[in-house]
MARBA-3410 file (N, C-alpha, C, O; in Angstrom, 1 decimal):
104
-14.6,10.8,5.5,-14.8,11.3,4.1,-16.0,10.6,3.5,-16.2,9.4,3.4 ~ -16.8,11.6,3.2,-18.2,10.9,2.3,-17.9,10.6,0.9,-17.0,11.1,0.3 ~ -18.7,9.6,0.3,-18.5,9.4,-0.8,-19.1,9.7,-1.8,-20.3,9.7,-1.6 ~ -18.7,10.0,-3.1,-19.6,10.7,-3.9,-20.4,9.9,-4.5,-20.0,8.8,-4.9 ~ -21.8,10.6,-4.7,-22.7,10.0,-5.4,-22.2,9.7,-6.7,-21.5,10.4,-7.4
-23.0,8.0,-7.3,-21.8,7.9,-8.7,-20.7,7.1,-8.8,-20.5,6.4,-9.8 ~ -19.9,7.1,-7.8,-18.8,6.4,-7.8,-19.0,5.3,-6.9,-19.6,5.5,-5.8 ~ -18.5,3.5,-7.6,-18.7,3.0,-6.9,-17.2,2.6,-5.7,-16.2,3.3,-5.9 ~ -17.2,1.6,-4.7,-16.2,2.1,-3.7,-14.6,2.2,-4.0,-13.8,3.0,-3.4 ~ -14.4,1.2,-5.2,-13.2,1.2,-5.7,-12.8,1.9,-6.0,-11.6,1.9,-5.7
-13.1,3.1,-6.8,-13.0,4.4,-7.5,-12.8,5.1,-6.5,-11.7,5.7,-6.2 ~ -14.2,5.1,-5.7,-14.2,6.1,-4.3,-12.6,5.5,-3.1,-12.3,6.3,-2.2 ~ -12.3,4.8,-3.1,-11.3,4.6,-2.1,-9.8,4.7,-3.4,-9.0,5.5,-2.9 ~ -9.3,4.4,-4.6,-8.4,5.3,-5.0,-8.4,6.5,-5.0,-7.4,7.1,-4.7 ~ -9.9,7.5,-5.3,-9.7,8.9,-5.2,-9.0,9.2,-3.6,-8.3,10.1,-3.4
-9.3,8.5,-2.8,-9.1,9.0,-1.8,-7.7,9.1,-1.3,-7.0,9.9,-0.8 ~ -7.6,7.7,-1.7,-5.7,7.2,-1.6,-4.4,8.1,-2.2,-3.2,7.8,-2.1 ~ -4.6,8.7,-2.6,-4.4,9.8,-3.8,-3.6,10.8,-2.7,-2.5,11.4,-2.9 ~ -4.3,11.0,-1.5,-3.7,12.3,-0.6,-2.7,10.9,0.6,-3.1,9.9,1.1 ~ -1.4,11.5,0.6,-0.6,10.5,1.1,-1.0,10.0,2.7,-1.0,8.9,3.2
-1.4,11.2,3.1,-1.9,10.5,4.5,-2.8,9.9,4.7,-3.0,9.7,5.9 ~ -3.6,9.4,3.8,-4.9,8.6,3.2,-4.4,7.6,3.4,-5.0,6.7,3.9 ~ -3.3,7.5,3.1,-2.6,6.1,1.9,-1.9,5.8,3.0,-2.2,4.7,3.4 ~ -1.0,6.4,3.8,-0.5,5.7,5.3,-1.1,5.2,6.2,-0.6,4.3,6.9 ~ -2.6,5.7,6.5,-3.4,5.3,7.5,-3.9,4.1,6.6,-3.7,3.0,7.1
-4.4,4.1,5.3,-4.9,3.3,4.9,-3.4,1.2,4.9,-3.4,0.0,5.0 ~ -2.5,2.2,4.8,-1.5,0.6,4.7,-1.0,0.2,6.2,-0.5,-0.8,6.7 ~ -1.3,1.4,6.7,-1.1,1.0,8.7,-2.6,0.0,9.0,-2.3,-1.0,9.6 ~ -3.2,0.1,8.8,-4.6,-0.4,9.3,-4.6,-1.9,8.6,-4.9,-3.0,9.1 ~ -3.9,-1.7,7.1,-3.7,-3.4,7.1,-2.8,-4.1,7.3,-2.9,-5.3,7.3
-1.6,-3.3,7.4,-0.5,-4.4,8.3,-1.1,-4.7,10.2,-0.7,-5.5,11.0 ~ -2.0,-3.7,10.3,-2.0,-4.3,11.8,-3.6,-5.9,11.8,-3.9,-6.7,12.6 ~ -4.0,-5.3,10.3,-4.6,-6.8,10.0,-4.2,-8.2,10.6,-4.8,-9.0,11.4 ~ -2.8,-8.3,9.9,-1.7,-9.2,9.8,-1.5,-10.4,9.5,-0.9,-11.4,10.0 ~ -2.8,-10.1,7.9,-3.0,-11.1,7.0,-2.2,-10.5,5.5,-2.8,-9.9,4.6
-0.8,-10.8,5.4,-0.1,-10.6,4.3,-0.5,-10.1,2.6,0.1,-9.4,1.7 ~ -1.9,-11.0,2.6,-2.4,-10.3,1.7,-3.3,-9.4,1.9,-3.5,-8.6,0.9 ~ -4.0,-9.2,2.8,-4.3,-7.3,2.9,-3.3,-6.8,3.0,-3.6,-5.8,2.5 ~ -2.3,-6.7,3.3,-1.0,-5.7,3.0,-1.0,-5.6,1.5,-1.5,-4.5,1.1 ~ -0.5,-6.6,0.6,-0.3,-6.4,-0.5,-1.5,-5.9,-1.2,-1.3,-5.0,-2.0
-2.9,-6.3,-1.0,-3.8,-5.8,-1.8,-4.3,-4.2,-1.7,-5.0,-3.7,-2.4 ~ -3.6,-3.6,-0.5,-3.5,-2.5,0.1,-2.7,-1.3,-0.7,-3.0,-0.2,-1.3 ~ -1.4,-2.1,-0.6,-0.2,-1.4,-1.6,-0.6,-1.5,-3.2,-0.1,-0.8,-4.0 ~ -1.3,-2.5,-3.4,-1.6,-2.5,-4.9,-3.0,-1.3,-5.1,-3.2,-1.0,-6.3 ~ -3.5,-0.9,-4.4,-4.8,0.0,-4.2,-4.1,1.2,-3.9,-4.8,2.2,-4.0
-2.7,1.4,-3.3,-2.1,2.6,-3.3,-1.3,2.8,-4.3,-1.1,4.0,-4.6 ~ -0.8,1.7,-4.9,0.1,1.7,-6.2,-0.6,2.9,-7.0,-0.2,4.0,-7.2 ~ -2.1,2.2,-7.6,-3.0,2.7,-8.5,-3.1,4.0,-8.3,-2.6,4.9,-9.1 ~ -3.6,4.2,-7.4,-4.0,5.9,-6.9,-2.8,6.5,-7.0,-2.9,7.5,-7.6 ~ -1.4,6.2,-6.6,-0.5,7.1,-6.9,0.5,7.0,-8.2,1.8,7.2,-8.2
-0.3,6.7,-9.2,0.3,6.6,-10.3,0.1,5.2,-11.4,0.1,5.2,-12.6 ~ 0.0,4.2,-10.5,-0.3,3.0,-11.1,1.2,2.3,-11.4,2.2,2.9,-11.4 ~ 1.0,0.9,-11.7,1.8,-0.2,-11.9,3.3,0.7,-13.0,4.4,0.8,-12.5 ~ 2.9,1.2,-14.2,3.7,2.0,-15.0,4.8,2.7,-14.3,5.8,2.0,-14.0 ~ 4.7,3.8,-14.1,5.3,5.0,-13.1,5.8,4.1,-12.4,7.1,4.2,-12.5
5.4,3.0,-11.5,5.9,2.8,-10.1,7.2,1.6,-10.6,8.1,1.1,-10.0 ~ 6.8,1.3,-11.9,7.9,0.4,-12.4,9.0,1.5,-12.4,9.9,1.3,-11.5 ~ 9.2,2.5,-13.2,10.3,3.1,-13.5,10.8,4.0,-12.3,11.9,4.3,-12.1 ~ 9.7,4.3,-11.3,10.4,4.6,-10.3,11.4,3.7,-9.4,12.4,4.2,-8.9 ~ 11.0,2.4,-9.3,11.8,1.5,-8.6,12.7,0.8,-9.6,13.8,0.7,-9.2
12.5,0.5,-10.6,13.6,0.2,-11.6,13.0,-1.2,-11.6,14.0,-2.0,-11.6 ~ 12.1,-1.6,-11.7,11.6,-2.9,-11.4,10.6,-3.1,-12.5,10.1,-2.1,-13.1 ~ 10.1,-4.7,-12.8,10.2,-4.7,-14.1,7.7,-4.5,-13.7,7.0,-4.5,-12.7 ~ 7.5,-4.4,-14.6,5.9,-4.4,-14.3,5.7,-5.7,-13.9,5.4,-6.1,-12.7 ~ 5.9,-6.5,-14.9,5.7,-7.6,-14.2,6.1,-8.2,-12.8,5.4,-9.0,-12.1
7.0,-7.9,-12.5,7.8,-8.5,-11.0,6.6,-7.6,-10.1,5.9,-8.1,-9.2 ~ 6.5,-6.2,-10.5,5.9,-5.5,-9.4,4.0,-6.3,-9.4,3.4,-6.6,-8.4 ~ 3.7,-6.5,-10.5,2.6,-7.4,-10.6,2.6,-8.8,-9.7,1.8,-9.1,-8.9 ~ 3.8,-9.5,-10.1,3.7,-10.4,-8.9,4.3,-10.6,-7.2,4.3,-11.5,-6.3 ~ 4.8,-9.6,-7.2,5.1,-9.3,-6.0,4.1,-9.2,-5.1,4.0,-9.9,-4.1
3.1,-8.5,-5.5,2.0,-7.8,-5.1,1.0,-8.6,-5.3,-0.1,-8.0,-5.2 ~ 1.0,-9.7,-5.5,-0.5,-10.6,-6.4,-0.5,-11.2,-4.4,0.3,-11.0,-3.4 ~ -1.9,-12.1,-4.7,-2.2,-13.0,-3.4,-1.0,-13.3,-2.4,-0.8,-13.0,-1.3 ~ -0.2,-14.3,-3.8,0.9,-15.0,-3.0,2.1,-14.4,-3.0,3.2,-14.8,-2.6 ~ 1.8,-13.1,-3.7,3.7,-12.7,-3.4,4.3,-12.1,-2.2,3.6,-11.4,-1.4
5.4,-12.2,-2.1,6.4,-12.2,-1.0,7.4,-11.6,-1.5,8.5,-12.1,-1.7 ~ 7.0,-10.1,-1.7,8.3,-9.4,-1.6,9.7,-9.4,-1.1,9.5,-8.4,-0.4 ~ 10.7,-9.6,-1.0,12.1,-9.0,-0.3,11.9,-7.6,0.0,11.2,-6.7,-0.6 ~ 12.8,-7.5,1.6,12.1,-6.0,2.1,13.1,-5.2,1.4,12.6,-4.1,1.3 ~ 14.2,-5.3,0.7,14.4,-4.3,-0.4,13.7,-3.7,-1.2,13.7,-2.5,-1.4
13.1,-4.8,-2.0,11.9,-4.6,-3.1,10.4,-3.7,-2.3,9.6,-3.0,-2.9 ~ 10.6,-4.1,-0.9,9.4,-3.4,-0.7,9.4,-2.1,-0.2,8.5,-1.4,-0.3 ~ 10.7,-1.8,0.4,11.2,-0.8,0.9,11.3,-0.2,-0.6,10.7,0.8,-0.5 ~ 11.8,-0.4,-1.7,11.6,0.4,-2.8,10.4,0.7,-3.4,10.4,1.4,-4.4 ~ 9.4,0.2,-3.0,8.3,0.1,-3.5,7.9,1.7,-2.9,7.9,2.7,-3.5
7.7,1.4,-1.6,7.4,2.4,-0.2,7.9,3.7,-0.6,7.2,4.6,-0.3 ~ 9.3,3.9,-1.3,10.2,4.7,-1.3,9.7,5.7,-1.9,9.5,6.9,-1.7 ~ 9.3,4.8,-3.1,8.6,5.6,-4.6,7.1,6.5,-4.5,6.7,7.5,-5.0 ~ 6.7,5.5,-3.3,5.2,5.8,-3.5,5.4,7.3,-2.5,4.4,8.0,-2.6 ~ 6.0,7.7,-2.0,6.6,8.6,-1.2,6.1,8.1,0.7,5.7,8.9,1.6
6.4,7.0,0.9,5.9,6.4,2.1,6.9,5.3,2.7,7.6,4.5,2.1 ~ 6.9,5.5,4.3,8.1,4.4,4.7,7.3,3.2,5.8,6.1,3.3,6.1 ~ 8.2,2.1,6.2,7.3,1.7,6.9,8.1,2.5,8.4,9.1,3.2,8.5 ~ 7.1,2.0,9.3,7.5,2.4,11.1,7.2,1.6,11.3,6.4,1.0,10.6 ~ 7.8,1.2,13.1,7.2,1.0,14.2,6.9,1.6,15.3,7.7,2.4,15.9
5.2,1.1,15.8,5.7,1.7,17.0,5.4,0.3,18.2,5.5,-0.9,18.0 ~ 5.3,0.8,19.1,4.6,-0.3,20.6,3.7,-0.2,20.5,3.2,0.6,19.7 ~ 3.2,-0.9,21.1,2.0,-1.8,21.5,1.6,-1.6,22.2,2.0,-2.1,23.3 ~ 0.4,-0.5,22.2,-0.4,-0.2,23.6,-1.3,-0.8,24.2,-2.0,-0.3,25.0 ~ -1.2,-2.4,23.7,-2.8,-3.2,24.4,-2.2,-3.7,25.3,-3.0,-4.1,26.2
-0.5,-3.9,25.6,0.2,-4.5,26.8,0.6,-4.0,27.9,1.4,-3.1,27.6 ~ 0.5,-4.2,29.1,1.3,-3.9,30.2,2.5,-4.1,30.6,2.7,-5.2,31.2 ~ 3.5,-3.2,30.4,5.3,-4.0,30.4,4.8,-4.3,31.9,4.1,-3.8,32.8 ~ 5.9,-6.0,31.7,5.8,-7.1,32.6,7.6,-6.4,33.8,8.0,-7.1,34.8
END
């Protein structure tokens, strides 16, 4: 995807996040990071694009604030809370295998 003249990347990567399959590839790529806070700063960049902090409070029933620090540096969700997070944003997590291994 090119980016539009004008926008600088932040803008340009919520516009983009915006289309859900954007937003899956985009939160798969940083869980396989598997630095905790690229996940969360991931989900907070998909929060925004798909509605923002607001909305995603009342969708999960969760308070803005909680969802603010859940999602900050150091927070550490419960996978309830994140699984409802996920739920809202219309996104789940998966697994799959590992194809850099050879079963032993």
């Amino acid at each position: 995807m090119k980016r539009a003249k004008g926008k600088n990347y932040q803008e340009y990567l919520i516009d983009s996040l915006k289309d859900s399959n954007e937003a899956a590839e985009y939160l798969s790529a940083a869980l396989e990071d598997g630095d905790p806070e690229v996940f969360l700063l991931a989900l907070r960049n998909v929060s925004e694009a798909l509605g923002g902090m607001t909305k995603l409070s009342r969708k999960t029933k969760l308070s803005r604030v909680n969802l603010y620090r859940m999602l900050s540096k150091k927070g550490n969700p419960e996978f309830s809370s994140l699984e409802g997070i996920l739920k809202a944003l219309g996104l789940r997590l998966a697994v799959e295998v590992r194809q850099s291994r050879k079963a032993s």
